[in-house]
N, CA, C and O atoms as a Tripos MOL2 file, in Angstrom:
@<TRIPOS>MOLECULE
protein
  188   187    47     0     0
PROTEIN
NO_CHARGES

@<TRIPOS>ATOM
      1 N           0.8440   -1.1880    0.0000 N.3       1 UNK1
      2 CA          0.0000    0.0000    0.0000 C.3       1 UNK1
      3 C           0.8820    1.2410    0.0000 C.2       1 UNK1
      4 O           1.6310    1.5820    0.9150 O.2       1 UNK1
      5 N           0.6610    1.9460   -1.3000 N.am      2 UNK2
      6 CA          1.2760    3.4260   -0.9590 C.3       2 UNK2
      7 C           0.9350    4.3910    0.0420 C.2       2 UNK2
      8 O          -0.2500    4.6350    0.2680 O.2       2 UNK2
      9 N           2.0260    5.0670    0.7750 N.am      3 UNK3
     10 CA          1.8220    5.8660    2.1780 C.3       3 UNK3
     11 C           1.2170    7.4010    1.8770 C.2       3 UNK3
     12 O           1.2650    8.2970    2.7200 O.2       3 UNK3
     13 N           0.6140    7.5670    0.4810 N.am      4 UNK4
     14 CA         -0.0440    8.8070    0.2070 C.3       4 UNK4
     15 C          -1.7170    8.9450    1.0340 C.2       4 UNK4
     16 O          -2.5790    8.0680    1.0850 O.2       4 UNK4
     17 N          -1.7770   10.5470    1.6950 N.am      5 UNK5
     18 CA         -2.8370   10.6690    2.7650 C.3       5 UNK5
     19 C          -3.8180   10.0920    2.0060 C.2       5 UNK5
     20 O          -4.6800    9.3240    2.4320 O.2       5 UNK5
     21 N          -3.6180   10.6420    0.3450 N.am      6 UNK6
     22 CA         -5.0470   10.0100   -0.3630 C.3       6 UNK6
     23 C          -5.2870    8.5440   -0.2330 C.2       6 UNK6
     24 O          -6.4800    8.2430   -0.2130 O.2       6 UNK6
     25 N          -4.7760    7.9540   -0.1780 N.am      7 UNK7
     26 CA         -4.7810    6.8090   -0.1040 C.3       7 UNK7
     27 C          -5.0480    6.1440    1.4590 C.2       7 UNK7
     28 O          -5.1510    4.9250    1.3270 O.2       7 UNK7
     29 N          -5.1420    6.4130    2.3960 N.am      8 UNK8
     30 CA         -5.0850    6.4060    4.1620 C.3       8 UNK8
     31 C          -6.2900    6.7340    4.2550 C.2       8 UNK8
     32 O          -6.7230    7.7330    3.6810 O.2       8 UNK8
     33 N          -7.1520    5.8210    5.1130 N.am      9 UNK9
     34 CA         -8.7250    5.7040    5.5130 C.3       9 UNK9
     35 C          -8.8060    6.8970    6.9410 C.2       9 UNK9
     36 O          -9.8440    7.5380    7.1080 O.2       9 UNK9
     37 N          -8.0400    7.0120    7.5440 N.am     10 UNK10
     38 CA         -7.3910    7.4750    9.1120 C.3      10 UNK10
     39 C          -6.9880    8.3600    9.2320 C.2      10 UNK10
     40 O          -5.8710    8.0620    8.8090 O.2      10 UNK10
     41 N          -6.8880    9.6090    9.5450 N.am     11 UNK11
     42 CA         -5.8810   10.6730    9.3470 C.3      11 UNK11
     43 C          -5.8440   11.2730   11.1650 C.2      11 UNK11
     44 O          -6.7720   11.7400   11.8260 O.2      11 UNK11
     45 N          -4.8590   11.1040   11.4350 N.am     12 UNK12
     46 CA         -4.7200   12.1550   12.9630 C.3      12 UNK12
     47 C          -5.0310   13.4160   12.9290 C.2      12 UNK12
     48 O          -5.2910   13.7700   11.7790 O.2      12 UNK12
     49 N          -5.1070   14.1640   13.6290 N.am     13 UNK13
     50 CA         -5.3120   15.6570   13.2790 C.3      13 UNK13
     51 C          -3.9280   16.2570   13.3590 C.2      13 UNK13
     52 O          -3.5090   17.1930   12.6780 O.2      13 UNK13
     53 N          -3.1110   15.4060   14.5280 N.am     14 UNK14
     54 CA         -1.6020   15.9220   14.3450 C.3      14 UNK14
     55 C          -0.7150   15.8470   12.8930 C.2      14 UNK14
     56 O           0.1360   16.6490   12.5100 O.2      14 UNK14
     57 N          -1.0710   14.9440   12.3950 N.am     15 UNK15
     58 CA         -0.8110   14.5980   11.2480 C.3      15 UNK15
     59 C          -1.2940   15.7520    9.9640 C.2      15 UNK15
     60 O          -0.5480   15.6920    8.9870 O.2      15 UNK15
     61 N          -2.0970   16.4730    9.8870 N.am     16 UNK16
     62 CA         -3.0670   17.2450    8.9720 C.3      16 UNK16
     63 C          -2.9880   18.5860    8.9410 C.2      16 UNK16
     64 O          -2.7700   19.1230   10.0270 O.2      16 UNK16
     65 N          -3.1060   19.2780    7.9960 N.am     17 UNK17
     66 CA         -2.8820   20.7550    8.0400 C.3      17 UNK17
     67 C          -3.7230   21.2460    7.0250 C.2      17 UNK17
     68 O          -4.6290   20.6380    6.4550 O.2      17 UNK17
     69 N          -3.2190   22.7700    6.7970 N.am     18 UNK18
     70 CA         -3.9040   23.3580    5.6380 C.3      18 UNK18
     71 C          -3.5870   22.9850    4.0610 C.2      18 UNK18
     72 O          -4.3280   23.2510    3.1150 O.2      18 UNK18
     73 N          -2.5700   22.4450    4.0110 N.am     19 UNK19
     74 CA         -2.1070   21.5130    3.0240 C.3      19 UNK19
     75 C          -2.9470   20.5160    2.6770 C.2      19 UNK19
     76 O          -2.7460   19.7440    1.7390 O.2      19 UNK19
     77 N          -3.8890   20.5030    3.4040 N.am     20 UNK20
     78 CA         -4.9540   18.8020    3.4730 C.3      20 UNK20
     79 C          -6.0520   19.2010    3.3860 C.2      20 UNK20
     80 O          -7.0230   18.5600    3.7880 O.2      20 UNK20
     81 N          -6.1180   20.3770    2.8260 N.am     21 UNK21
     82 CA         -7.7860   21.0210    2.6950 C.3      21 UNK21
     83 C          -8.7930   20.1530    1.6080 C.2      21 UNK21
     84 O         -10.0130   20.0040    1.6770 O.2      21 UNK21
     85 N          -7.9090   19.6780    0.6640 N.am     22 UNK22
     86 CA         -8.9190   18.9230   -0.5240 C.3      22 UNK22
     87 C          -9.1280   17.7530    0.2130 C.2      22 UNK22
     88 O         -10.2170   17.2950   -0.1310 O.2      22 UNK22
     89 N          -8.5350   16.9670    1.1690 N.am     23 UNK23
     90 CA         -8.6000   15.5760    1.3980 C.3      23 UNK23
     91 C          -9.7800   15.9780    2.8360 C.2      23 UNK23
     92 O         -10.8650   15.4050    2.9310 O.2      23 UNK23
     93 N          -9.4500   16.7170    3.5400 N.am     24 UNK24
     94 CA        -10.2800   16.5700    4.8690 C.3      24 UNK24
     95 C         -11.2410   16.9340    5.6350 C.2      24 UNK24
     96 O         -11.9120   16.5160    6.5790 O.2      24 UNK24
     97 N         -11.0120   18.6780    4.3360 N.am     25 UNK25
     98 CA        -12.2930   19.7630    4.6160 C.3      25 UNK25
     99 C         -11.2320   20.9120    5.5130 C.2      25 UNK25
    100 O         -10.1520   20.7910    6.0900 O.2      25 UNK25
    101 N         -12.3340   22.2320    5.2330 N.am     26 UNK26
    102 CA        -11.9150   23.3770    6.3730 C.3      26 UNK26
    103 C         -11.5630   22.8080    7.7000 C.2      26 UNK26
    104 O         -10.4220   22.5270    8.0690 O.2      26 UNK26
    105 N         -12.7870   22.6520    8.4550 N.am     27 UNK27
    106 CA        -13.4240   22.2060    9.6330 C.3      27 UNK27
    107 C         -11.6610   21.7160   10.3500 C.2      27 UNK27
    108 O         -10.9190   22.3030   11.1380 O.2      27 UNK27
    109 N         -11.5480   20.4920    9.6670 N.am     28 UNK28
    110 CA        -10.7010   19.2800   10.0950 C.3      28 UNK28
    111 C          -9.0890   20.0380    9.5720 C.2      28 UNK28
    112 O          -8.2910   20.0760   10.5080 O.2      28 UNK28
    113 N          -8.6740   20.4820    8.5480 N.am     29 UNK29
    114 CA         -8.0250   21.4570    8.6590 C.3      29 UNK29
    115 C          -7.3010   22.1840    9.7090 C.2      29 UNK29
    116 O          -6.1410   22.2840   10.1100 O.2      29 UNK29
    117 N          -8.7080   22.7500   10.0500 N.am     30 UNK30
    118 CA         -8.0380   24.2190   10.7690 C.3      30 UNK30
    119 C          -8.3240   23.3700   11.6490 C.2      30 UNK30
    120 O          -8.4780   24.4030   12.3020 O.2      30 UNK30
    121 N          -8.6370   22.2350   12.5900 N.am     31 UNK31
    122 CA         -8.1380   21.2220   13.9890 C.3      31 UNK31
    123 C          -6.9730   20.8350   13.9710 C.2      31 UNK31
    124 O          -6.2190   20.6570   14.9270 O.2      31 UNK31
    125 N          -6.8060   20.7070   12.9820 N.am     32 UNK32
    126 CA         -5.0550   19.7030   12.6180 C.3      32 UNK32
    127 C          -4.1930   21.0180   12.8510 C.2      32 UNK32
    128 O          -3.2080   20.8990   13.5800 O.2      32 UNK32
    129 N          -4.4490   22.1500   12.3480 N.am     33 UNK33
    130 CA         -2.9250   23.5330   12.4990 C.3      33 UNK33
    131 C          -3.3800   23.5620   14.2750 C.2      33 UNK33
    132 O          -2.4470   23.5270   15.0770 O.2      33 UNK33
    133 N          -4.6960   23.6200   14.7620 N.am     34 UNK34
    134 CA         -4.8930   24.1580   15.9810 C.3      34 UNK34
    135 C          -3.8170   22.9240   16.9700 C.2      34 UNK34
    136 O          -3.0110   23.3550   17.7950 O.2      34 UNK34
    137 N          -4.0190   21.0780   16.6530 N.am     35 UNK35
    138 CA         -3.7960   20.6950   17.7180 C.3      35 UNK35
    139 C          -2.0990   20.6750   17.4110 C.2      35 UNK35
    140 O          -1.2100   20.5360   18.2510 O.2      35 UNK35
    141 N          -1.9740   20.8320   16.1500 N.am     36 UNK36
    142 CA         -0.3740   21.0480   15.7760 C.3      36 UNK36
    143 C           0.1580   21.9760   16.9390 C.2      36 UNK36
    144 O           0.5610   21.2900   17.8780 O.2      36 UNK36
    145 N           0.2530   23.0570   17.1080 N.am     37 UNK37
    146 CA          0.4990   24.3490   17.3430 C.3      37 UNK37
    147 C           0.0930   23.9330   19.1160 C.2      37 UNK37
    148 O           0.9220   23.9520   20.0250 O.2      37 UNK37
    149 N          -0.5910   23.7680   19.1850 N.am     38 UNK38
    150 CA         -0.6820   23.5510   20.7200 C.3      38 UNK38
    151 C           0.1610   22.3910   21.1430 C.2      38 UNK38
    152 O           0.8660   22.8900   22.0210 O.2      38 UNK38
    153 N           0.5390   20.9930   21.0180 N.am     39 UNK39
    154 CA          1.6530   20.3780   21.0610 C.3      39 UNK39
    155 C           3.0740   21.0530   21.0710 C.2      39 UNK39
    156 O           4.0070   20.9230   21.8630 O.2      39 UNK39
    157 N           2.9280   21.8610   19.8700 N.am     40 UNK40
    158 CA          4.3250   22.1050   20.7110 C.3      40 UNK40
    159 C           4.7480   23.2100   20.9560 C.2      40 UNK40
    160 O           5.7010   23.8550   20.5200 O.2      40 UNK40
    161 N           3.4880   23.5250   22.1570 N.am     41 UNK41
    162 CA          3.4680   24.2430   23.2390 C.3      41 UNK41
    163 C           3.2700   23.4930   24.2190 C.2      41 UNK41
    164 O           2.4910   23.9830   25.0370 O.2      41 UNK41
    165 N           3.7930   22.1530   24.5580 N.am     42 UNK42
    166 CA          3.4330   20.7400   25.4840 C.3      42 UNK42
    167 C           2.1780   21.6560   26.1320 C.2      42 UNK42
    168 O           2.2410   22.1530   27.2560 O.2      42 UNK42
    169 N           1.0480   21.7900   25.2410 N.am     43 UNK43
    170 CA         -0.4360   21.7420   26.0250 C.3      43 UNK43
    171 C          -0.8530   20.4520   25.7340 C.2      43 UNK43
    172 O          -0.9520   20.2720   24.5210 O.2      43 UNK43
    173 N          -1.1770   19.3390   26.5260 N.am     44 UNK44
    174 CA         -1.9830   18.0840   25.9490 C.3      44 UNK44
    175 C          -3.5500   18.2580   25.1880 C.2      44 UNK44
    176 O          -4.5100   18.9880   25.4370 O.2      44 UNK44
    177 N          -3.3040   17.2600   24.1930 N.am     45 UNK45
    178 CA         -4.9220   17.7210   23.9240 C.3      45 UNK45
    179 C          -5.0260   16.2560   23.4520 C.2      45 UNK45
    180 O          -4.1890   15.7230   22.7230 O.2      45 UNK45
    181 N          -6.4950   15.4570   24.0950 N.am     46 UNK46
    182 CA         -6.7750   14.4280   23.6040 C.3      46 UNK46
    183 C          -6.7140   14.0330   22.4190 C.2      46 UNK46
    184 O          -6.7290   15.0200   21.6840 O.2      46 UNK46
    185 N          -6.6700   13.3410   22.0000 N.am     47 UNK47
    186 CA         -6.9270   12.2230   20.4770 C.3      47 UNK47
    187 C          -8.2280   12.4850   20.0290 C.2      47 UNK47
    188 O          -8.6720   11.8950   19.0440 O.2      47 UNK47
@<TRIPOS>BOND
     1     1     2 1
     2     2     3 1
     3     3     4 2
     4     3     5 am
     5     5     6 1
     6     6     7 1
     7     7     8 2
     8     7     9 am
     9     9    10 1
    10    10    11 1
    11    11    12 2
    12    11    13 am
    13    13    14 1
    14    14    15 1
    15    15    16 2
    16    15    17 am
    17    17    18 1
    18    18    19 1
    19    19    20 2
    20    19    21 am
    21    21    22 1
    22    22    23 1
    23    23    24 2
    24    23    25 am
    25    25    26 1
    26    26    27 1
    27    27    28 2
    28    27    29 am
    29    29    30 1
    30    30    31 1
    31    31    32 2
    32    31    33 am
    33    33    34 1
    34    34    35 1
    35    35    36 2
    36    35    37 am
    37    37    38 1
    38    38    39 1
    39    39    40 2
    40    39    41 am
    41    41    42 1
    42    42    43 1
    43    43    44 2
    44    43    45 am
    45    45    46 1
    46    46    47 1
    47    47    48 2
    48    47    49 am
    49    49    50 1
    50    50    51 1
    51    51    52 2
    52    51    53 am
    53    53    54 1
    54    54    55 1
    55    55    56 2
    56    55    57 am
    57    57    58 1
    58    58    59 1
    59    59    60 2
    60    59    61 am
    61    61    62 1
    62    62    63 1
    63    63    64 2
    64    63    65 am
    65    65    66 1
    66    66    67 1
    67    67    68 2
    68    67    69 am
    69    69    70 1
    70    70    71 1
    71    71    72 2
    72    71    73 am
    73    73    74 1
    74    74    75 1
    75    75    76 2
    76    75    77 am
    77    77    78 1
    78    78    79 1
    79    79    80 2
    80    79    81 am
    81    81    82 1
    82    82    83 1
    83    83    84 2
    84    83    85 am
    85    85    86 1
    86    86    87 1
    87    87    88 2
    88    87    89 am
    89    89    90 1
    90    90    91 1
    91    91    92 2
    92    91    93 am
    93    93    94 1
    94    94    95 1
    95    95    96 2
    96    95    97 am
    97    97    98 1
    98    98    99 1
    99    99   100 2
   100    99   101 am
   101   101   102 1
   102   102   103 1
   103   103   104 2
   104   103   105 am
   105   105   106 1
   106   106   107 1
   107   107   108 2
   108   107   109 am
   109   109   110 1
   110   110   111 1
   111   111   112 2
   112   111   113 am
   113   113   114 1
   114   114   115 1
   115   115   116 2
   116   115   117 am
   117   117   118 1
   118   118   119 1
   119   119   120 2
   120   119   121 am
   121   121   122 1
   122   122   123 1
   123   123   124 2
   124   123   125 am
   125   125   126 1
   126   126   127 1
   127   127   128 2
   128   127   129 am
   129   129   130 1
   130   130   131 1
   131   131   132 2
   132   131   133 am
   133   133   134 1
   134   134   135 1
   135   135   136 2
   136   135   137 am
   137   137   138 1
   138   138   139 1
   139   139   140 2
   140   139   141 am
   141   141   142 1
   142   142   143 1
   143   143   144 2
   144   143   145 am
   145   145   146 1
   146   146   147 1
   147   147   148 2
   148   147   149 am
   149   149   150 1
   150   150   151 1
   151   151   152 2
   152   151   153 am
   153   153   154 1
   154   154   155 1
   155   155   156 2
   156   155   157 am
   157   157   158 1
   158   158   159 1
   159   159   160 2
   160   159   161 am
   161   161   162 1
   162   162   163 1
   163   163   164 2
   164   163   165 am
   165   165   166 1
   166   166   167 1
   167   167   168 2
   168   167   169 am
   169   169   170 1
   170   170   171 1
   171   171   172 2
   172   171   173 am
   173   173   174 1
   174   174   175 1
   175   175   176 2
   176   175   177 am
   177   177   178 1
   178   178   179 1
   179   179   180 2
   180   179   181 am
   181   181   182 1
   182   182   183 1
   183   183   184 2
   184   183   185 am
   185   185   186 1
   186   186   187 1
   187   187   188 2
@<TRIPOS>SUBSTRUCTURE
     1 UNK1         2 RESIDUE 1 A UNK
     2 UNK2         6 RESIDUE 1 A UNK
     3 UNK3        10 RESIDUE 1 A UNK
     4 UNK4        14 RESIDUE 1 A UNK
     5 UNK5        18 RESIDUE 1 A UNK
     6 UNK6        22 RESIDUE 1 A UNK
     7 UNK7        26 RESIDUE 1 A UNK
     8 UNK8        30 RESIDUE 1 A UNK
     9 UNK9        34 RESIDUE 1 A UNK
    10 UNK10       38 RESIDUE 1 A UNK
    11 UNK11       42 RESIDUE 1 A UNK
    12 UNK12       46 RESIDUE 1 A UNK
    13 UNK13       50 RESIDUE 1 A UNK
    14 UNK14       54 RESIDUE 1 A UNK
    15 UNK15       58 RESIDUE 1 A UNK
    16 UNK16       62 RESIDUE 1 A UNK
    17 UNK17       66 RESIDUE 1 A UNK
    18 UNK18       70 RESIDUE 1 A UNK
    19 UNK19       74 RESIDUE 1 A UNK
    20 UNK20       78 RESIDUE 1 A UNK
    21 UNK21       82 RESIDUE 1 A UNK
    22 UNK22       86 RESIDUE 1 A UNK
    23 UNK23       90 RESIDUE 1 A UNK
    24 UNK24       94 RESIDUE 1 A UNK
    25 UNK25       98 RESIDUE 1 A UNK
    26 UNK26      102 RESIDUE 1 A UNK
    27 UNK27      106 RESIDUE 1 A UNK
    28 UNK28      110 RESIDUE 1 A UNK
    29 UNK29      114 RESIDUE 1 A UNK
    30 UNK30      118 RESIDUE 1 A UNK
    31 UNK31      122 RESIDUE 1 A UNK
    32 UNK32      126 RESIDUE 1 A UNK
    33 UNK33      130 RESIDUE 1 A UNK
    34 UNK34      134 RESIDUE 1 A UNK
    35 UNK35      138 RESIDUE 1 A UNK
    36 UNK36      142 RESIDUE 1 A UNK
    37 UNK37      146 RESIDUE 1 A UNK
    38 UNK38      150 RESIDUE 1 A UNK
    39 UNK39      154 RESIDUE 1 A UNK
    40 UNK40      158 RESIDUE 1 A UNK
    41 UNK41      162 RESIDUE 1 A UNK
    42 UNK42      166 RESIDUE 1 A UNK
    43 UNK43      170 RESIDUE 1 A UNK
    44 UNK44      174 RESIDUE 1 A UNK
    45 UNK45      178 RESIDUE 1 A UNK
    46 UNK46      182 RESIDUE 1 A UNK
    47 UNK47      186 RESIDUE 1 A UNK
């Protein structure tokens, strides 16, 4: 199986950005820069 997101049923939000707008939507997007950005500011944020 190729490791392209298009191809991946699953996506983390850590994993995801604005780069991933065609694959995941706004919404899910702008969660993925938010929980990015807060990590590493060691704020925990659930899964």
């Amino acid at each position: 199986m190729n490791s392209s997101k298009q191809e991946v049923f699953v996506l983390w939000f850590e994993d995801i950005g604005s780069d991933d707008l065609s694959i995941v939507g706004g919404k899910n997007a702008s969660l993925g820069e938010m929980i990015s950005a807060l990590k590493k500011q060691d704020i925990r944020v659930p899964d």
